[in-house]
N, C-alpha and C positions, 0 to 999 in steps of 0.2 A: 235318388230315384229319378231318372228320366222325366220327362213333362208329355203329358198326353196330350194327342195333336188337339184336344178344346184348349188347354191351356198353356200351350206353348208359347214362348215370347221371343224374342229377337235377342241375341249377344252379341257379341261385336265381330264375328265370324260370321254370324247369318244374315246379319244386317247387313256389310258388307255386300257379299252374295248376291241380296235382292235387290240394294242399289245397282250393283252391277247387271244383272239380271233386268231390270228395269231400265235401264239403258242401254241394252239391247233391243228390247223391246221399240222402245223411242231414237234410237238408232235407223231404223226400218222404215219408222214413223215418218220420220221429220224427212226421211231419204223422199217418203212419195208427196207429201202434203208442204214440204219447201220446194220441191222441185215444181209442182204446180203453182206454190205462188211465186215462186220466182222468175216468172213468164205470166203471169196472171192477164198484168199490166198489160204489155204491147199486144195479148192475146186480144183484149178487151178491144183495142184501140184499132185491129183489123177487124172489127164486126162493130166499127162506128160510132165507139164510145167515147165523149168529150174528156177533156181533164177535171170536170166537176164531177163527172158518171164516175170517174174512176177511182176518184177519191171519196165521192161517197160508196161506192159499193166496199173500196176495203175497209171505209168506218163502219160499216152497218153490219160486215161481217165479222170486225171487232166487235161491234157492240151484242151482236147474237154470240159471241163464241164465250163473251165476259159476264153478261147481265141476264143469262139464262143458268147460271153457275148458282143463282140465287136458290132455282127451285129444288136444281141438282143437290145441291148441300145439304137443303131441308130433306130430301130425300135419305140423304142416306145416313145422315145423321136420326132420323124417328124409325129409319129400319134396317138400318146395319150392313147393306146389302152392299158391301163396299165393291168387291169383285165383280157383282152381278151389273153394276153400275155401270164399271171400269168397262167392260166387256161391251157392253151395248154402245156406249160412246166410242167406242173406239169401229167398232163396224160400221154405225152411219158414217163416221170422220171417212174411213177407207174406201168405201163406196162412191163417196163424191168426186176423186181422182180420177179413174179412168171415164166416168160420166162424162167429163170436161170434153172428151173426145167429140162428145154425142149433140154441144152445144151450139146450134146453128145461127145464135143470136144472143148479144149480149148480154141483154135479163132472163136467159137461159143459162149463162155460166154467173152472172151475177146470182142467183139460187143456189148455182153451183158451191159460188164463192160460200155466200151465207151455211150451207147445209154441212160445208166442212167443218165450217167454225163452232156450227152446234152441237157435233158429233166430242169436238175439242170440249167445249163447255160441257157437256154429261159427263165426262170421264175424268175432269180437271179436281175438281175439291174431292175425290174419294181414293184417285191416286196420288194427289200430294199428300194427303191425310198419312196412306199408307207407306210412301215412303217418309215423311217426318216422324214415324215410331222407329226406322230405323235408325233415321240421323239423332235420337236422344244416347244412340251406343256408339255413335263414330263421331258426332259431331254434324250441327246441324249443317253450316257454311262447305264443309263437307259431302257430305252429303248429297245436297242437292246442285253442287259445283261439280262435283264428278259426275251427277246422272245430267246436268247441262251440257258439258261437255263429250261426253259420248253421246248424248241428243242433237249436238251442233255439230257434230262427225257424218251424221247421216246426213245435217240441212247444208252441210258442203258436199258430199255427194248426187244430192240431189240435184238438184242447177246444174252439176256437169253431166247429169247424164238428158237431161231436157238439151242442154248447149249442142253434145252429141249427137243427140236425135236432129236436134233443126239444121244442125250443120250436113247430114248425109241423105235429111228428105225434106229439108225445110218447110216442115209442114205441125204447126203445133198440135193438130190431132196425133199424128203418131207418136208425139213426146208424151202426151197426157196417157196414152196407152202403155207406152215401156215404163212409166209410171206405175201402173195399174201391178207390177213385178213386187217390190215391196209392199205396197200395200196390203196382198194377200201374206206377203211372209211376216206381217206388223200384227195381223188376227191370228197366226197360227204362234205364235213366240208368246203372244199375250198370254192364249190360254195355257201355254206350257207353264209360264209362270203362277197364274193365277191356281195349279196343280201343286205347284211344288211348295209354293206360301200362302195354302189358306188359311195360315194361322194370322196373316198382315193384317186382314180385311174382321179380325175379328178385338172390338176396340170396346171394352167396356166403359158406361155410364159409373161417376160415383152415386149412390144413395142416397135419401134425404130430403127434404123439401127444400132447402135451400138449393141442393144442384140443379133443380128444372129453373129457376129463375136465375141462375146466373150468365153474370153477363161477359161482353168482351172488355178489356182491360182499355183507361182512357188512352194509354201511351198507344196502344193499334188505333184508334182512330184518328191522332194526330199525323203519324204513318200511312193512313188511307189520302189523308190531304195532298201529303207531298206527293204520295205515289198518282194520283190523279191531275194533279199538275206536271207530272213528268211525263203520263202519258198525253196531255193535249197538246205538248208541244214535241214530242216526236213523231217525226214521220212515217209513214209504212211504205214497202219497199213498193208497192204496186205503182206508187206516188211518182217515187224515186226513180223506177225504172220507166214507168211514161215519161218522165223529163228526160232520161236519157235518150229515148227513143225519138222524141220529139225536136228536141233542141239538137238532134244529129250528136251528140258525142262523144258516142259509140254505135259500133254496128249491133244491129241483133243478138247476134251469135252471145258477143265477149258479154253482155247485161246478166244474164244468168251465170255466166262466169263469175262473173264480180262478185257477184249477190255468194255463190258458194264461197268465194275468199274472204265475205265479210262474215260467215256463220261459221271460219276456220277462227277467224279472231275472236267470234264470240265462242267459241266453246276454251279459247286461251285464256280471255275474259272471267270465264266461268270459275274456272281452278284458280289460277291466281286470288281473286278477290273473294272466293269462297273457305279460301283457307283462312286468307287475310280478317274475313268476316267473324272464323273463331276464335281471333286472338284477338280483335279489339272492338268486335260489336260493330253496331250498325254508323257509328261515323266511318266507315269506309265508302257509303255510298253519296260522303259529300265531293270528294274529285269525282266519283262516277259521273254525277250530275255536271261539273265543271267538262268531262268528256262528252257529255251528250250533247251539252251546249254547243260543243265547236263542231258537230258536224254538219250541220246545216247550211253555213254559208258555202263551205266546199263543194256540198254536193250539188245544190242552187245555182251558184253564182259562180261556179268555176268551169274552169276546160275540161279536158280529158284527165292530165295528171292530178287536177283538186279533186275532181269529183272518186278518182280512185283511192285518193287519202281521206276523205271524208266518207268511203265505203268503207272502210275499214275501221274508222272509229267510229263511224255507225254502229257495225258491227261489234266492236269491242263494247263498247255502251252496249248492247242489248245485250250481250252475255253479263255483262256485271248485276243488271236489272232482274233478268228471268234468274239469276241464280238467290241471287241476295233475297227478292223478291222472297220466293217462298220458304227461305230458311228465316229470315227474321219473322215473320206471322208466327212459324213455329216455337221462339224461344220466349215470344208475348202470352202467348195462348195456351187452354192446355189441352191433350189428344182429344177429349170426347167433344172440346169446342171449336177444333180446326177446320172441321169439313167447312160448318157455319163462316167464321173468320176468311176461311180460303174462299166463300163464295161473297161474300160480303167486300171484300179486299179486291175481287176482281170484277164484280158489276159495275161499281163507282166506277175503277180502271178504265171498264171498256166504255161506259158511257161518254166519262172524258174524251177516250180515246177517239171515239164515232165523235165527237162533239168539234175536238182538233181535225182530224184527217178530213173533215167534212169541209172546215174552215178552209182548212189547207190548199183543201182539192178549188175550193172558190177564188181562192186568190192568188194559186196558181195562174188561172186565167188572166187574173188581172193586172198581179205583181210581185215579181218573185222576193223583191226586196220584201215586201210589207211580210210575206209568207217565213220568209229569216228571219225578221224582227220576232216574230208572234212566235216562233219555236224559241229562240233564246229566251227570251222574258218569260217563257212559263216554265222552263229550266230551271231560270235564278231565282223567280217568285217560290219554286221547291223548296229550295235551302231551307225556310223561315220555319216551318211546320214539320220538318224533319228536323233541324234541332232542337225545337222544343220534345220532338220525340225521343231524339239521344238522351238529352238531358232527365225528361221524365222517367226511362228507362233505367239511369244510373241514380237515380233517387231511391227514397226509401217506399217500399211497396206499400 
């Protein structure tokens, strides 16, 4: 007997489908909202903004895009409303794009920056939620490696089509406007989706008085550690591309170039180490960490040719991260505690994150070495609380 659209579930053909389908989606996405941050930076820096502005505006819009995920989760976990969520966040996220055009001062696109990011945070734990019911049929590393990877297809798109625009009218208002092109096609794709799979968004509770009190497993919060230390000593690209812009080395134009060739690597990043992720677990993401450590001094401390090899394992590094990321939560956790886990997992994230890029952005000013120093060491301090997490994972439950 057929399964009627209340109870339909995902098989490994539909599940497919909606991964796919979902990275389309985020195809379009990343096309308009990487291409805005990936000029963010110099944007900020011609309406007067220091290297501490800049670094904290992209922490702060981390820390709003991660530790607003808190309320979103609780949301949509006490009311199911997975789609209705998905939807909302993804409209504010798209609206803040062509805005950028409209921003005549720096704590006017710094709002800007923030209001993207909180658009990103509504729609975060209800659509990873719903694509990790798919990845339980293909494979979670899977899964979220292929929708990374066709989401990192758009965030190289994107930066070359800002590169395009500045290079024919040099004017970053009219980049953040041809921007504004995907953006509407990111809300019309979404809701075709959320048409075709609203059986995704529909995630039952088990029963019982023990399932209202259950908790998240300790092996995730060992996991949250590492991942919190990986994110205060990564840098964000707005950082990276002010030093380029600043230290002269590179022109304008090539910075968002770069930036697209480093979310080509990260979406190579993605598939590689998401496949690698189902056949042997979460120790794959100890070279990941040994990879993100080396990009720093490159990009910091070197010329044009390091800082181009260190865009690139930047880049590689943040695909291995955003994919593994949210497939390992899923193989800890179980569906009806994801949204929770996924928001939890990502506030800590962003607040480290805002906590690092903040530092970063300070000591920029003051020393690039000491600002390398402090990204590698909370790199290596990762290691310690991710294999306690391996370990706890490969133990007996």
């Amino acid at each position: 007997m057929a399964a009627t659209p209340s109870s339909k579930v995902f098989d490994r053909r539909s599940g497919l489908a909606f991964i796919v389908a979902f990275g389309i989606v985020s195809f379009f996405a990343d096309m308009a909202y990487e291409g805005m941050r990936g000029i963010s930076g110099p944007f900020l820096a011609t309406l007067g903004a220091s290297g501490a502005i800049v670094g904290t505006v992209a922490g702060t819009g981390e820390l709003a895009g991660y530790i607003l995920r808190l309320g979103s989760s609780r949301i949509v976990e006490r009311t199911g409303l997975y789609w209705a969520v998905t939807l909302a966040g993804y409209a504010i996220q798209m609206l803040a794009v062509p805005l950028m055009a409209l921003a005549g001062a720096w704590w006017v696109a710094a709002l800007l920056i923030v209001m993207e990011r909180t658009g990103k945070a509504v729609r975060n734990p209800a659509a990873n939620t719903m694509q990790s019911r798919a990845g339980e049929k293909i494979g979670q590393g899977w899964a979220f490696g292929l929708h990374e990877a066709m989401d990192q297809a758009g965030a190289l798109m994107g930066p070359l089509i800002a590169a395009l625009v500045l290079a024919h009218h040099g004017r970053y208002e009219a980049a953040f406007l041809w921007l504004g092109i995907p953006a509407v096609l990111t809300l019309v794709s979404v809701l075709v989706v959320s048409i075709r799979f609203p059986y995704a968004g529909r995630i039952e509770r088990p029963s019982g008085a023990g399932a209202a009190q259950a908790g998240l497993p300790r092996v995730f919060w060992f996991y949250v550690a590492s991942g919190a230390l990986t994110a205060f000593g990564f840098a964000d690209y707005p950082l990276i591309a002010f030093h380029f812009s600043k230290a002269h080395v590179m022109s304008a134009t090539l910075i968002p170039i770069l930036y697209s060739v480093a979310m080509g690597a990260s979406g190579a990043g993605s598939l590689v180490f998401g496949r690698w992720f189902d056949a042997r677990g979460l120790a794959v993401l100890a070279p990941g960490l040994v990879i993100t450590a080396g990009s720093a001094p490159l990009l910091f401390l070197g010329g044009f040719d390091l800082a181009v090899l260190g865009a690139l394992i930047w880049g590689l590094a943040l695909g291995i991260h955003d994919a593994i990321m949210n497939a390992a939560v899923a193989t800890m956790v179980p569906a009806h505690l994801r949204a929770r886990a996924y928001g939890f997992f990502t506030a800590i994230y962003g607040v480290a994150w805002f906590a690092g890029s903040a530092a970063m952005g300070a000591l920029y000013d003051r020393s690039l070495l000491a600002l390398v120093i402090v990204s590698v060491v909370a790199q290596a301090a990762a290691l310690a609380p991710l294999v306690v997490a391996i370990r706890a994972q490969r133990g007996p439950a």
